[in-house]
KOLZAVEX-868599 format. One line per field, with one value per residue: x, y, z of N, C-alpha, C in turn; residue in three letters. Coordinates in steps of 0.02 Angstrom, whole numbers. Atoms other than C-alpha are relative to their C-alpha. Example, Ala and Ser with C-alpha at 12.3 -4.5 7.8 and 13.67 -1.06 7.14 Angstrom:
BEGIN
n_xx: c(45, -42)
n_yy: c(-59, -59)
n_zz: c(0, -3)
ca_xx: c(615, 684)
ca_yy: c(-225, -53)
ca_zz: c(390, 357)
c_xx: c(45, -39)
c_yy: c(60, 55)
c_zz: c(0, 37)
type: c(ala, ser)
//
This chain:
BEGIN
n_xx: c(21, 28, -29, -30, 59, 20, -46, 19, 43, -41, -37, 55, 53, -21, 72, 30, -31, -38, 32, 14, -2, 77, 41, 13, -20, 44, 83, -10, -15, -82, -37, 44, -30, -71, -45, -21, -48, -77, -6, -7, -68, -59, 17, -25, -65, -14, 1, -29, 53, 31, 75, 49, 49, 51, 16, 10, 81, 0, 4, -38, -7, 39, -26, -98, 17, 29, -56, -42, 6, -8, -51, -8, 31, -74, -76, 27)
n_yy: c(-67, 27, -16, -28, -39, 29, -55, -70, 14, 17, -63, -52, 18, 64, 53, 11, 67, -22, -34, 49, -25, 10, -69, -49, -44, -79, 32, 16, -42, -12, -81, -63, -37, -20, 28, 16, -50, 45, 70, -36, -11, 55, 70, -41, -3, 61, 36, -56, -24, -67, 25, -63, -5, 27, 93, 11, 3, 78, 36, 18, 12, 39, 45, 2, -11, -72, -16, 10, -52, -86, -16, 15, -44, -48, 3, -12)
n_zz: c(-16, -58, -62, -16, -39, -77, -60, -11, -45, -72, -35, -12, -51, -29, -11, 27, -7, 43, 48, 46, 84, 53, -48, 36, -60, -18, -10, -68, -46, -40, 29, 14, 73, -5, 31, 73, 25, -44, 24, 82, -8, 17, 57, 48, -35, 15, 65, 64, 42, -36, 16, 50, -60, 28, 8, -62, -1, -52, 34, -7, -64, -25, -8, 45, 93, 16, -11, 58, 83, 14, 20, 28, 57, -29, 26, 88)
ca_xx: c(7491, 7370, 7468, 7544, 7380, 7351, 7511, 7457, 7307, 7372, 7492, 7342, 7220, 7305, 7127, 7095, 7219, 7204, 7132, 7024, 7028, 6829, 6796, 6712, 6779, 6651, 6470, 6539, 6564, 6752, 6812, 6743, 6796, 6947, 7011, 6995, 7092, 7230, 7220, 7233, 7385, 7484, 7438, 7497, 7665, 7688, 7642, 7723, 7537, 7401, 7231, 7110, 6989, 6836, 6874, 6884, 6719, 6674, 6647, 6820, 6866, 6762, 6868, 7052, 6996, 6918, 7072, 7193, 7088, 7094, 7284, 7299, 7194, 7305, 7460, 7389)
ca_yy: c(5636, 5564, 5552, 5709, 5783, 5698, 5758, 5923, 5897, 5819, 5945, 6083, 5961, 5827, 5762, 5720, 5545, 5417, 5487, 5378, 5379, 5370, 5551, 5686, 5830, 5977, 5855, 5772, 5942, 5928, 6089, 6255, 6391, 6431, 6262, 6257, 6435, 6354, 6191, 6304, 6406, 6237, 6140, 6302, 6307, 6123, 6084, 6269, 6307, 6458, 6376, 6498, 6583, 6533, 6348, 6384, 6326, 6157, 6064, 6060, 6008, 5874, 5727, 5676, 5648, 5808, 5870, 5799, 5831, 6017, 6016, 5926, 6054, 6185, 6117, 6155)
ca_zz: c(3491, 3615, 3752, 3723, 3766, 3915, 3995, 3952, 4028, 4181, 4215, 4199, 4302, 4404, 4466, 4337, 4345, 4299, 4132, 4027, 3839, 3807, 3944, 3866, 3974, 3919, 3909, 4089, 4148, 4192, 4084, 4118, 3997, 4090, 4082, 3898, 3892, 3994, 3872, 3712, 3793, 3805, 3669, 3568, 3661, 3652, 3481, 3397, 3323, 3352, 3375, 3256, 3402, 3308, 3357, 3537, 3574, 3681, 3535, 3496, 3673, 3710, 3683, 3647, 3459, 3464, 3532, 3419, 3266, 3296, 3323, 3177, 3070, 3170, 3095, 2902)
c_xx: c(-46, 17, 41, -47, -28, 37, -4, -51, -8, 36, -75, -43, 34, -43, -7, 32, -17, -49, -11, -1, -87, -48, -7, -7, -45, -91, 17, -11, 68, 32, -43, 58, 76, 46, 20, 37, 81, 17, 21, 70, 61, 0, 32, 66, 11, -3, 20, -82, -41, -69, -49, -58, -68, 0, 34, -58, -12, 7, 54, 46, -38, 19, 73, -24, -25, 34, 35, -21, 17, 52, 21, -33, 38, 51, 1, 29)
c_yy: c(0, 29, 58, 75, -26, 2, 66, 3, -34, 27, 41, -53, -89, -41, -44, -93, -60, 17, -58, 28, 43, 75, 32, 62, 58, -39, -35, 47, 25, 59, 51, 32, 18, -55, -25, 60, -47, -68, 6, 45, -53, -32, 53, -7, -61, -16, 76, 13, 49, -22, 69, 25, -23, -51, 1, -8, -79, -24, -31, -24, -42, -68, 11, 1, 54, 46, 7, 16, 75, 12, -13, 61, 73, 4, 13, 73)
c_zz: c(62, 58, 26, 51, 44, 43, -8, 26, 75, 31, 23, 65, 27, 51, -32, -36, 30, -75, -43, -67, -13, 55, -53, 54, -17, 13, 76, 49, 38, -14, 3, -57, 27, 4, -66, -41, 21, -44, -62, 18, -7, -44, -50, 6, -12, -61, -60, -44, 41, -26, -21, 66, -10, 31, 95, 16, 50, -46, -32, 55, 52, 19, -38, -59, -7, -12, -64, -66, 14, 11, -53, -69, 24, -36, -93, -22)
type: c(unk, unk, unk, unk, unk, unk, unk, unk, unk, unk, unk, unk, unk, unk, unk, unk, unk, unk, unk, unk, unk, unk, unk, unk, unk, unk, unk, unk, unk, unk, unk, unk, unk, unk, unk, unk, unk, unk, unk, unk, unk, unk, unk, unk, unk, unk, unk, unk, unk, unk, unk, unk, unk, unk, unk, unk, unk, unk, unk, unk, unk, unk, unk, unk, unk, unk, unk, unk, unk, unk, unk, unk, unk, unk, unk, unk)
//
């Protein structure tokens, strides 16, 4: 699942290559809020789920595991 969020994130920000595992893209500073709208549009579209708006927040968007847990609690 990983890597599926790191070509969605690479599409959206192709700076951002090449992409280490251990970044924390909202405490670094790399994601403002509009690239974590843009990160929650595809990750919905890509993985068929409707992230709850509550859990748009940095905290879920901080790291790939951060990531992936919250698609994973998505898919429930």
């Amino acid at each position: 699942m990983e890597e599926k969020i790191k070509a969605i994130i690479l599409d959206l920000r192709p700076d951002l290559e090449p992409l280490e595992d251990n970044i924390e893209f909202v405490n670094d500073g790399i994601f403002d809020s509009f690239d974590i709208i843009s990160l929650v549009s595809a990750i919905d579209k890509e993985f068929g789920i409707s992230i709850d708006g509550s859990k748009i927040t940095p905290k879920y968007f901080n790291t790939l595991e951060d990531i992936s847990k919250l698609i994973k609690e998505s898919r429930k």
